[in-house]
C-alpha positions in Angstrom: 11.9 -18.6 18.0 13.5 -14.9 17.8 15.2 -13.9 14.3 18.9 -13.8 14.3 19.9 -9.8 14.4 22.1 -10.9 11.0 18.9 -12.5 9.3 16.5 -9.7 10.9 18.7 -7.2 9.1 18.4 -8.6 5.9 15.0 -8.8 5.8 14.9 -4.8 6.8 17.3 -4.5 4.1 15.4 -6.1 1.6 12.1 -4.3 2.6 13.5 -1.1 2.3 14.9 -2.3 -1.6 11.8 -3.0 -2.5 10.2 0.6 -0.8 13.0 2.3 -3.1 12.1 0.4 -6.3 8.5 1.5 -5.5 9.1 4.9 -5.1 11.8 4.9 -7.9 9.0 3.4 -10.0 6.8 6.0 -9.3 8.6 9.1 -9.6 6.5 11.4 -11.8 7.8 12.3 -15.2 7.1 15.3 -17.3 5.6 14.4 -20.2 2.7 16.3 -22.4 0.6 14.6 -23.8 -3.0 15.7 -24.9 -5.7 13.4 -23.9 -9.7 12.9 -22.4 -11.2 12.0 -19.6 -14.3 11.4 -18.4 -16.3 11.8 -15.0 -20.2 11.5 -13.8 -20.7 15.2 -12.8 -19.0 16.7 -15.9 -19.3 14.3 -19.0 -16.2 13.7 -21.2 -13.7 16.8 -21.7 -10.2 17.6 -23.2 -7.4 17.5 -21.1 -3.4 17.5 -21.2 -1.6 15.6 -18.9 1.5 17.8 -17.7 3.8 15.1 -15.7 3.1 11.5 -14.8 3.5 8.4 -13.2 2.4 4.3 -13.2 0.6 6.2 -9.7 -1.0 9.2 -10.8 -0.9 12.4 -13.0 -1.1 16.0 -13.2 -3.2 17.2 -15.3 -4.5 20.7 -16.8 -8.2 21.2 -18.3 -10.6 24.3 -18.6 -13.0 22.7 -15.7 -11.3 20.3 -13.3 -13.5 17.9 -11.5 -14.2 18.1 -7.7 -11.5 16.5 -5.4 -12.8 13.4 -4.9 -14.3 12.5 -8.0 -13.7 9.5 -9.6 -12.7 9.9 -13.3 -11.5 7.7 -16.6 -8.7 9.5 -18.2 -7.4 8.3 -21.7 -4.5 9.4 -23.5 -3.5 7.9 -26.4 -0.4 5.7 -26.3 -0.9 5.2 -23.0 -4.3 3.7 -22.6 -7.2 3.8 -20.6 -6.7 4.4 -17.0 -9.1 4.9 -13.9 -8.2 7.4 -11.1 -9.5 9.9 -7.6 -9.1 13.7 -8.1 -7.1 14.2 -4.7 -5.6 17.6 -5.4 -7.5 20.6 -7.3 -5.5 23.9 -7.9 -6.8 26.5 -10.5 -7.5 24.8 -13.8 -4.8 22.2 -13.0 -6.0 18.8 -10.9 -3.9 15.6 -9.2 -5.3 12.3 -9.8 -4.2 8.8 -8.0 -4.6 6.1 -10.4 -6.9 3.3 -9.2 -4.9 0.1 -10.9 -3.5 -3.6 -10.5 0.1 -4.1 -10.2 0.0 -6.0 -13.8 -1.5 -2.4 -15.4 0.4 0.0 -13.5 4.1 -2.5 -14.3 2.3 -2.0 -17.9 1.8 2.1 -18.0 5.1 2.4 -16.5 6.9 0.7 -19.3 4.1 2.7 -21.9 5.3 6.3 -19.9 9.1 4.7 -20.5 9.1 4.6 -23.5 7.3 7.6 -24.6 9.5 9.5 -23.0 12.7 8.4 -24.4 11.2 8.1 -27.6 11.7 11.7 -28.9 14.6 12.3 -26.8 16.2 9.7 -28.2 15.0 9.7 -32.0 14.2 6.7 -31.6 12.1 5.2 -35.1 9.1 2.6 -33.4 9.4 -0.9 -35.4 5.8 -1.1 -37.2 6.5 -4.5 -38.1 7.3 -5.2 -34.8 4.5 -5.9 -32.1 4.0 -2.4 -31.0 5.1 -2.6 -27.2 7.9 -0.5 -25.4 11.6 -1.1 -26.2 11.1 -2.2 -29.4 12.4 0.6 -32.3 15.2 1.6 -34.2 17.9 4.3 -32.7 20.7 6.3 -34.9 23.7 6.3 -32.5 26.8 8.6 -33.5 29.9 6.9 -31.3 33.0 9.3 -30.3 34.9 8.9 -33.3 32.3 9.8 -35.6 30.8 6.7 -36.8 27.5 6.2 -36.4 25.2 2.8 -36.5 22.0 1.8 -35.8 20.4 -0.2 -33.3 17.9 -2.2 -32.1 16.1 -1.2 -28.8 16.1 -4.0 -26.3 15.1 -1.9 -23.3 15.1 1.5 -22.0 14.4 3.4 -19.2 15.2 7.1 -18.0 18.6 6.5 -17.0 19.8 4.5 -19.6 18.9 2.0 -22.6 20.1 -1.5 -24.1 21.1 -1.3 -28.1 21.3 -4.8 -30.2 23.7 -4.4 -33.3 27.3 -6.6 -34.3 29.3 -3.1 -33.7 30.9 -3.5 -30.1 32.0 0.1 -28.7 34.5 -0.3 -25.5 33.0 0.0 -22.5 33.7 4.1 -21.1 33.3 5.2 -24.7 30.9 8.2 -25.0 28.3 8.1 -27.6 25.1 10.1 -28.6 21.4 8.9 -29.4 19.4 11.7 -30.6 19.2 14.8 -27.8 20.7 12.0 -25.1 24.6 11.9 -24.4 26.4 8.7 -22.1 28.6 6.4 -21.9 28.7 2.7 -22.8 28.2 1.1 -19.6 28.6 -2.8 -20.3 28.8 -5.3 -23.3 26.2 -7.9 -23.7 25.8 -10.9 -26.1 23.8 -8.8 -28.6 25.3 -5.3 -28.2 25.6 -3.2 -25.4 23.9 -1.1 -22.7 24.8 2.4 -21.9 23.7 5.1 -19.0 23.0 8.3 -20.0 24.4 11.2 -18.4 22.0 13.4 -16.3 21.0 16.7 -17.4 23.0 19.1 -15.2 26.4 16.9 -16.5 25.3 16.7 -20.0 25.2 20.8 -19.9 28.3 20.8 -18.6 30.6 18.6 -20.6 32.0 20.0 -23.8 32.5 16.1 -25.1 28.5 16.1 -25.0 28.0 19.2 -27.3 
């Protein structure tokens, strides 16, 4: 029995969702972070990872391994991670990370976090279990009152804040070098979207 064009569609629609999540998921981001890694041919040796993703890294050392090469990269924060040199270029190299789904759902929300964390000034919670999402942010709202918050979640194009204060929804706000807008209200605060870097240089409410 042939699919009816209307379900076929859907399905096509829904496959190409979850491609886009994939590849959303895996966008590299820039992030330094100083680091080791270890391969068979050349031992253990410093690196620093220059952008990354739950996929794969870019990374800068004095002596890259051979494309190819199968190597153990650990950066603190972020964990221990397996990977294939697949690009070499001067001292810089490219390496695919070898990973489950459960690890790489894992470093993404490790790469979140740390990413966010000094952009947004955000103070981890050490009483807290220590796992991304969970810390303390000073947010100054429009009319100059500021409050802090809870982190519930955040990612790079926006964040979810716990606290009684209830901005209105469209109000524009500031958490540390971040500027947005409060996007919606939920039961324990509220969830805003940051404003992308080429607007944020441009609007004089974000200075």
């Amino acid at each position: 029995m042939q699919d009816e064009p209307g379900r076929l569609d859907r399905r096509k629609i829904r496959i190409a969702a979850r491609g886009s999540q994939e590849r959303r998921r895996h966008a590299r981001v820039p992030l330094q972070l100083h680091g080791r890694f270890w391969s068979e041919a050349a031992g253990e040796n410093a690196c620093r990872v220059i952008d990354i993703s739950p996929g794969g890294a870019r990374v800068l050392c004095r002596m890259p391994p051979r494309e190819g090469s199968r190597i153990v990269l650990m950066i603190p924060g972020l964990g221990r991670v397996e990977g294939q040199i697949v690009r070499r270029e001067g001292q810089e190299f490219s390496v695919t990370f070898m990973t489950t789904a459960r690890k790489r759902d894992k470093l993404a929300d490790a790469i979140t976090w740390r990413f966010n964390k000094d952009r947004l000034g955000l103070e981890e919670d050490r009483a807290a279990p220590r796992k991304p999402g969970r810390g303390r942010a000073r947010i100054l709202l429009s009319d100059g009152v500021v409050i802090q918050a809870n982190v519930i979640d955040v990612s790079v194009t926006g964040a979810g804040f716990e606290c009684l204060e209830r901005p209105r929804v469209g109000e524009r706000l500031r958490v540390g070098e971040m500027s947005g807008r409060v996007a919606r209200i939920l039961d324990n605060g509220f969830a805003v979207v940051f404003d992308p870097p080429e607007a944020e240089a441009n609007d004089p409410e974000a200075a």
